[in-house]
mmCIF file of the C-alpha atoms, coordinates in Angstrom:
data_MODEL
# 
_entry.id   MODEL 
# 
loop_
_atom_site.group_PDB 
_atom_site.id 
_atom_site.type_symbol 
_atom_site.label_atom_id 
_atom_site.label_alt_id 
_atom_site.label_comp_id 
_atom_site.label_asym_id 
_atom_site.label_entity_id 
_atom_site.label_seq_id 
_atom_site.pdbx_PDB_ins_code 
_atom_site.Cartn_x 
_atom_site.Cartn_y 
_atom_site.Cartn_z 
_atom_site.occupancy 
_atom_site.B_iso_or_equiv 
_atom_site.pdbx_formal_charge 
_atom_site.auth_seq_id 
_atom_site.auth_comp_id 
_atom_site.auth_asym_id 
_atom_site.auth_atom_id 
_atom_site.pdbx_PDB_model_num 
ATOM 1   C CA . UNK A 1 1   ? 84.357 145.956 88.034  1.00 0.00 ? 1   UNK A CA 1 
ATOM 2   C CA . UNK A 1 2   ? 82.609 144.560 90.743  1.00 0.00 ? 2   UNK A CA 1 
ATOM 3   C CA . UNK A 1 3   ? 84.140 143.862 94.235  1.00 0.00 ? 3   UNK A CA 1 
ATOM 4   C CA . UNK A 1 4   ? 85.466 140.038 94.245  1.00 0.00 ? 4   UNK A CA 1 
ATOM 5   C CA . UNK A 1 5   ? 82.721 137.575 95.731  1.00 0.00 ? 5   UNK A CA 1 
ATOM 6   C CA . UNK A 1 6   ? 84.273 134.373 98.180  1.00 0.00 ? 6   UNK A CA 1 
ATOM 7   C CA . UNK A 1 7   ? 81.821 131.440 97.679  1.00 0.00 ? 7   UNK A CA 1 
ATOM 8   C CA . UNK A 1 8   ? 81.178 129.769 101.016 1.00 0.00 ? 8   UNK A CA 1 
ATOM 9   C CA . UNK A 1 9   ? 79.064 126.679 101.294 1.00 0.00 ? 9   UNK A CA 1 
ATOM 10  C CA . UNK A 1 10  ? 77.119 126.389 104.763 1.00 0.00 ? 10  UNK A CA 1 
ATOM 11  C CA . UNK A 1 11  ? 74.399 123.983 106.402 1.00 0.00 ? 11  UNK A CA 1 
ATOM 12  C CA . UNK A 1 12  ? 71.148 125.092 107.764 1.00 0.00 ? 12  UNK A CA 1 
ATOM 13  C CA . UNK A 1 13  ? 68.361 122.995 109.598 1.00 0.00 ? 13  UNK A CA 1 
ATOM 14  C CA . UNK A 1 14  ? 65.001 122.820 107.096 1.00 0.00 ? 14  UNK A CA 1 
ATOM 15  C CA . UNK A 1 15  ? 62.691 125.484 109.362 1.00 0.00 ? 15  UNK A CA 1 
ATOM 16  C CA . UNK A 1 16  ? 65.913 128.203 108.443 1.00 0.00 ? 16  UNK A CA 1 
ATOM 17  C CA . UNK A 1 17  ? 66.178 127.168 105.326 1.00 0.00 ? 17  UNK A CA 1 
ATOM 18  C CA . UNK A 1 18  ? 62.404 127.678 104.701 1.00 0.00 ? 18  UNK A CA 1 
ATOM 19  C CA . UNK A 1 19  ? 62.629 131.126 106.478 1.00 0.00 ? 19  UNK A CA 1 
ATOM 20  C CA . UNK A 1 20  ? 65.778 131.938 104.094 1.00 0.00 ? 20  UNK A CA 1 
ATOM 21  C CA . UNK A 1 21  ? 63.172 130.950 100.997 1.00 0.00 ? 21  UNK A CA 1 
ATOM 22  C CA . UNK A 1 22  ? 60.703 133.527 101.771 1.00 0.00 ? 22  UNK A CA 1 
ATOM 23  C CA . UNK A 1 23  ? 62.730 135.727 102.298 1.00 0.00 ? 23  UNK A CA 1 
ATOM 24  C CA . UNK A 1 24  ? 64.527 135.607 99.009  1.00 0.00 ? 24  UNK A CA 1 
ATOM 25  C CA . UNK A 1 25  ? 60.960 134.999 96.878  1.00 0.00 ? 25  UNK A CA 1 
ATOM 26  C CA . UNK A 1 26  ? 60.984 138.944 95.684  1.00 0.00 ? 26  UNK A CA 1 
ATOM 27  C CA . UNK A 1 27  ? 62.633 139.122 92.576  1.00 0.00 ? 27  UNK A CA 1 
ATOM 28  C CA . UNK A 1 28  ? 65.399 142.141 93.875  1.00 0.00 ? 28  UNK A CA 1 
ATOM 29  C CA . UNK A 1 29  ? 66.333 140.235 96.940  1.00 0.00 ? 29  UNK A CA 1 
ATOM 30  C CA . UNK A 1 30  ? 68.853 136.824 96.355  1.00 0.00 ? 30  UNK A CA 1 
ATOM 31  C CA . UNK A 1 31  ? 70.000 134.743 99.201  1.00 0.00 ? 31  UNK A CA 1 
ATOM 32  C CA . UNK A 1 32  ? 73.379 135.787 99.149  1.00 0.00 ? 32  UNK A CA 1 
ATOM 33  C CA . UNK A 1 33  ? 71.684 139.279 99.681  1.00 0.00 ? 33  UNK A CA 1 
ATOM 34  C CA . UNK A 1 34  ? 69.607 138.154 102.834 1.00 0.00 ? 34  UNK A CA 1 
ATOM 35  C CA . UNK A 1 35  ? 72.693 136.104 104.113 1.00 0.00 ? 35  UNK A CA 1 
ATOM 36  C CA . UNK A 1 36  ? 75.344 138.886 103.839 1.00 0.00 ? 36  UNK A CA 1 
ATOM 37  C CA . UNK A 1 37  ? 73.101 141.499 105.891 1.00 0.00 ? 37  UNK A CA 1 
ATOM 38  C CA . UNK A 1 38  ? 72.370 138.962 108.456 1.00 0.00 ? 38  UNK A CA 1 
ATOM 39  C CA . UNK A 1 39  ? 76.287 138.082 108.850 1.00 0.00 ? 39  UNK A CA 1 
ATOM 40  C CA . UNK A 1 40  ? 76.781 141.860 108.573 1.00 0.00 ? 40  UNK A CA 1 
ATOM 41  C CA . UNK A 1 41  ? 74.337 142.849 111.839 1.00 0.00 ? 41  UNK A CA 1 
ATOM 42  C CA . UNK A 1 42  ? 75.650 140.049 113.825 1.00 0.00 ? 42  UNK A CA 1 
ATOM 43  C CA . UNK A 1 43  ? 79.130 141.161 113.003 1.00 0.00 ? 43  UNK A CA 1 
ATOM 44  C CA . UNK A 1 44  ? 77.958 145.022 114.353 1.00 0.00 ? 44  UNK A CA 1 
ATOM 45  C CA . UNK A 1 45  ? 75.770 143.643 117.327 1.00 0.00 ? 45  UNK A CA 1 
ATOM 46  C CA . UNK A 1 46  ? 78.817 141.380 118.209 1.00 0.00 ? 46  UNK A CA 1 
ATOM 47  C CA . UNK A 1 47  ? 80.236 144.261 120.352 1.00 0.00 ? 47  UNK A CA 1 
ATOM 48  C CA . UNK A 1 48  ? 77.367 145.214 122.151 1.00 0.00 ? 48  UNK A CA 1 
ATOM 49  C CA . UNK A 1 49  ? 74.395 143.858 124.204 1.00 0.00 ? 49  UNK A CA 1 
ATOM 50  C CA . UNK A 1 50  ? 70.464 144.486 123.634 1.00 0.00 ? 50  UNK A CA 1 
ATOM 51  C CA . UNK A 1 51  ? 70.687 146.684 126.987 1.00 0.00 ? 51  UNK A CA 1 
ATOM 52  C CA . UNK A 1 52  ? 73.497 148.743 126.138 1.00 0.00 ? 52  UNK A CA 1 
ATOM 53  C CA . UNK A 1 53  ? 71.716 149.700 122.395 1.00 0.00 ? 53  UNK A CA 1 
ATOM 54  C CA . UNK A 1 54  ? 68.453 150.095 123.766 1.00 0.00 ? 54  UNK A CA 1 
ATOM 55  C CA . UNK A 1 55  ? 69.455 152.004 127.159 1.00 0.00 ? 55  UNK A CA 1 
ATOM 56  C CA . UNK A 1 56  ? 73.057 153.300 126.845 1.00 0.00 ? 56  UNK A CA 1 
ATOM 57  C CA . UNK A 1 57  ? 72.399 156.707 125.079 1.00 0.00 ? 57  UNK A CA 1 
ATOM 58  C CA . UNK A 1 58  ? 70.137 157.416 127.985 1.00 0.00 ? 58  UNK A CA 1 
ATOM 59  C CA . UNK A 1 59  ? 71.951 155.745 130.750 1.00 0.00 ? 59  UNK A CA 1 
ATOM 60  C CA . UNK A 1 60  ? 74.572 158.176 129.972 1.00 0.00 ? 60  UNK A CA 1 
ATOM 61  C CA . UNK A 1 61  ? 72.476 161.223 129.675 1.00 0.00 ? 61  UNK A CA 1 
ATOM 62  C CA . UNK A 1 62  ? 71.296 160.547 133.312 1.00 0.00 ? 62  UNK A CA 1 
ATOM 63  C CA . UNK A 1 63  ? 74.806 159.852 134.584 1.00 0.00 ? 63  UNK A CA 1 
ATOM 64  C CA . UNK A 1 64  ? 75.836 163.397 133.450 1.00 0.00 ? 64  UNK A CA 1 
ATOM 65  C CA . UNK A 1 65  ? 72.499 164.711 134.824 1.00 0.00 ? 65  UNK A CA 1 
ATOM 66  C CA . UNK A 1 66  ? 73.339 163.125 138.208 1.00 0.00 ? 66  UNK A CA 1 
ATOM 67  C CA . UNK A 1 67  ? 76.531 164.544 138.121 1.00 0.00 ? 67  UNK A CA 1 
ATOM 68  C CA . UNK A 1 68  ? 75.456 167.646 137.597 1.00 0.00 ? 68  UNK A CA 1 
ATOM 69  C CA . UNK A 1 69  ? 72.977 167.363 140.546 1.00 0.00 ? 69  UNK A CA 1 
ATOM 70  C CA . UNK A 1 70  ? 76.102 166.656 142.363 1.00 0.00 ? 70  UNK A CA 1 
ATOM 71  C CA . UNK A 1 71  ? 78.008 169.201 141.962 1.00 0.00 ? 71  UNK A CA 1 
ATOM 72  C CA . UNK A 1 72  ? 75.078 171.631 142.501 1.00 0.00 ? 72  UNK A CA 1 
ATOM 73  C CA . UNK A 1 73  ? 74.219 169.795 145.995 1.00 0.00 ? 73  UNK A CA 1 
ATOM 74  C CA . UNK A 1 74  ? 77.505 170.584 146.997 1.00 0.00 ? 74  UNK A CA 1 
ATOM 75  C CA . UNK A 1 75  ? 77.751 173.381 146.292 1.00 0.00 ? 75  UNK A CA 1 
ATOM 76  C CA . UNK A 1 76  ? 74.837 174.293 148.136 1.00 0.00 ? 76  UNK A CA 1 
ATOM 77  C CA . UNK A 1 77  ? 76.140 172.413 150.812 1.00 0.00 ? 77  UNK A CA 1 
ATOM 78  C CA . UNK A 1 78  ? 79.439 174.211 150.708 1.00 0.00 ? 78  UNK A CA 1 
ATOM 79  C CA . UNK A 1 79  ? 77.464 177.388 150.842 1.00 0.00 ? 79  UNK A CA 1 
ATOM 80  C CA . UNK A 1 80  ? 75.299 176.547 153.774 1.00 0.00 ? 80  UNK A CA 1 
ATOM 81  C CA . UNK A 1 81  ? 78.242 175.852 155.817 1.00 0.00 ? 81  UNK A CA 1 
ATOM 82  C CA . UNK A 1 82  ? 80.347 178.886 154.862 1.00 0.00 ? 82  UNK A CA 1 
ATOM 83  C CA . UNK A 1 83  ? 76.742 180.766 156.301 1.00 0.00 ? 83  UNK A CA 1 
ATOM 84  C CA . UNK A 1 84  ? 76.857 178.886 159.025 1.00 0.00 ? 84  UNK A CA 1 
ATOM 85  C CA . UNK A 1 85  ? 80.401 179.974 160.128 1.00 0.00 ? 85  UNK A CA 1 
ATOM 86  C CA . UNK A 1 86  ? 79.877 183.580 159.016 1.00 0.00 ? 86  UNK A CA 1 
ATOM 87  C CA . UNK A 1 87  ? 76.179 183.402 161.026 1.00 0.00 ? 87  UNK A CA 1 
ATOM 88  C CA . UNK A 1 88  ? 77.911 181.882 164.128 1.00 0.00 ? 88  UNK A CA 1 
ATOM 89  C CA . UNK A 1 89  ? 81.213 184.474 164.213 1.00 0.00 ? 89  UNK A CA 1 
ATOM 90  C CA . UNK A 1 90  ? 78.386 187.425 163.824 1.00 0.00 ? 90  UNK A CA 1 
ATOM 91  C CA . UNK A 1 91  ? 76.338 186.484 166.710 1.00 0.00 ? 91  UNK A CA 1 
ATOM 92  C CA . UNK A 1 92  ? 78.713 185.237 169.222 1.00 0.00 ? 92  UNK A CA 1 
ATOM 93  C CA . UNK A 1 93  ? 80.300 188.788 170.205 1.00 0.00 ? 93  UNK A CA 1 
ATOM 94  C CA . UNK A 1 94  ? 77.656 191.167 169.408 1.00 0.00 ? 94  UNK A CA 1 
ATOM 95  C CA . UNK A 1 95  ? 75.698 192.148 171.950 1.00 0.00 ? 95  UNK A CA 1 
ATOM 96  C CA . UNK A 1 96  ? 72.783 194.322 171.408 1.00 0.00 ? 96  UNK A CA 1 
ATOM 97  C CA . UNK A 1 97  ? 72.356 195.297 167.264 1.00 0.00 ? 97  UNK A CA 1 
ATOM 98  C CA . UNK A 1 98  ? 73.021 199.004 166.832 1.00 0.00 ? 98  UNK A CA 1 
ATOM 99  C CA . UNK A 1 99  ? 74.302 200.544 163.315 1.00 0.00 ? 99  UNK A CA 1 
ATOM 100 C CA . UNK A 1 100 ? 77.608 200.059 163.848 1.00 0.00 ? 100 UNK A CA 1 
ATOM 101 C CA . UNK A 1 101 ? 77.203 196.305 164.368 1.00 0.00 ? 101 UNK A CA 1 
ATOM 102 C CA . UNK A 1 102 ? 74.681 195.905 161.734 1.00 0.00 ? 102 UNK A CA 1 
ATOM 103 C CA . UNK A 1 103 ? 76.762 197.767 159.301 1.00 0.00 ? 103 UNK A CA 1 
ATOM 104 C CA . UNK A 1 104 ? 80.019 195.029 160.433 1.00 0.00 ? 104 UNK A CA 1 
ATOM 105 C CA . UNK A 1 105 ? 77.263 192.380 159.826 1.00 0.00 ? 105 UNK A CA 1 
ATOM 106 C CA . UNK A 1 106 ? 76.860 193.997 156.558 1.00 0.00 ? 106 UNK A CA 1 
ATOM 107 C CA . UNK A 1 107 ? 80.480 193.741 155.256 1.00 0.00 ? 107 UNK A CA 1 
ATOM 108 C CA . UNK A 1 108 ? 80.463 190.589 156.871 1.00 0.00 ? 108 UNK A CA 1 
ATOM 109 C CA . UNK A 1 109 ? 77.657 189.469 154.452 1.00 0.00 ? 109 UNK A CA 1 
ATOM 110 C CA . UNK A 1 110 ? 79.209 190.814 151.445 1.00 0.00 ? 110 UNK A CA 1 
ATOM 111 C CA . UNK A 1 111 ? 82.382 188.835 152.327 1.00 0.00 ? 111 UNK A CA 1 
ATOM 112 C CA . UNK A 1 112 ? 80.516 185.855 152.970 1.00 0.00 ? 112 UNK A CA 1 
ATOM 113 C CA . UNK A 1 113 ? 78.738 185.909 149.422 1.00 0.00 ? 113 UNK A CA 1 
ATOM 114 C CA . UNK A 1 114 ? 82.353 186.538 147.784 1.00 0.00 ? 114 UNK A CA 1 
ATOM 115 C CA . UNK A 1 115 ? 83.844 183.953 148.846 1.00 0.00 ? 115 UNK A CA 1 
ATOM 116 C CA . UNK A 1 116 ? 80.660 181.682 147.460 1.00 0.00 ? 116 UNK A CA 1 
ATOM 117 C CA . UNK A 1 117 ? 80.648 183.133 144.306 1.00 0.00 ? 117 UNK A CA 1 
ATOM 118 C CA . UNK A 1 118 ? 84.555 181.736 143.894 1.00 0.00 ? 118 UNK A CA 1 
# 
């Protein structure tokens, strides 16, 4: 049994009507056909803009990209800084560089790129 059909009786102006026509001159296609699939899309579209189906898959890829550049720059930046510190605290009571205070510079280092990798 087919699904129950509601007739509905509508107005068009003449240049829709004759675009309806042709469109329904193919034996397999009927009016009700072209009618229903054009109430159908507007029904889907009705929810979104042109922009937002043409760019919005993308829009959001580059969001998450950008994101992602974020996070990396500050890490970086995060990094740099922690260097920085580490760099400034070596230098400012060493004198002259012998073993013993390249070796401290050493451990130093190896802290320095724990507590980065965290």
């Amino acid at each position: 049994m087919k699904p129950a059909r509601i007739r509905h009786q509508f107005l068009l102006d003449s240049e829709l009507s004759e675009k309806l026509d042709q469109l329904s001159r193919s034996p397999s296609t009927t009016k009700s056909q072209v009618v229903a699939k054009a109430v159908r899309a507007f029904i889907d579209q009705r929810g979104e803009n042109e922009l937002d189906r043409r760019y919005g898959k993308r829009l959001d890829r580059l969001s998450r990209d950008l994101d992602h550049v974020r996070r990396d720059a500050e890490m970086i930046l995060e990094s740099l800084a922690l260097f920085i510190r580490f760099s400034i605290t070596l230098h400012a009571h060493t004198p002259v560089p012998d073993k013993a205070t390249q070796a401290i510079a050493q451990e130093r280092f190896q802290k320095f790129v724990e507590q980065v990798g965290r």
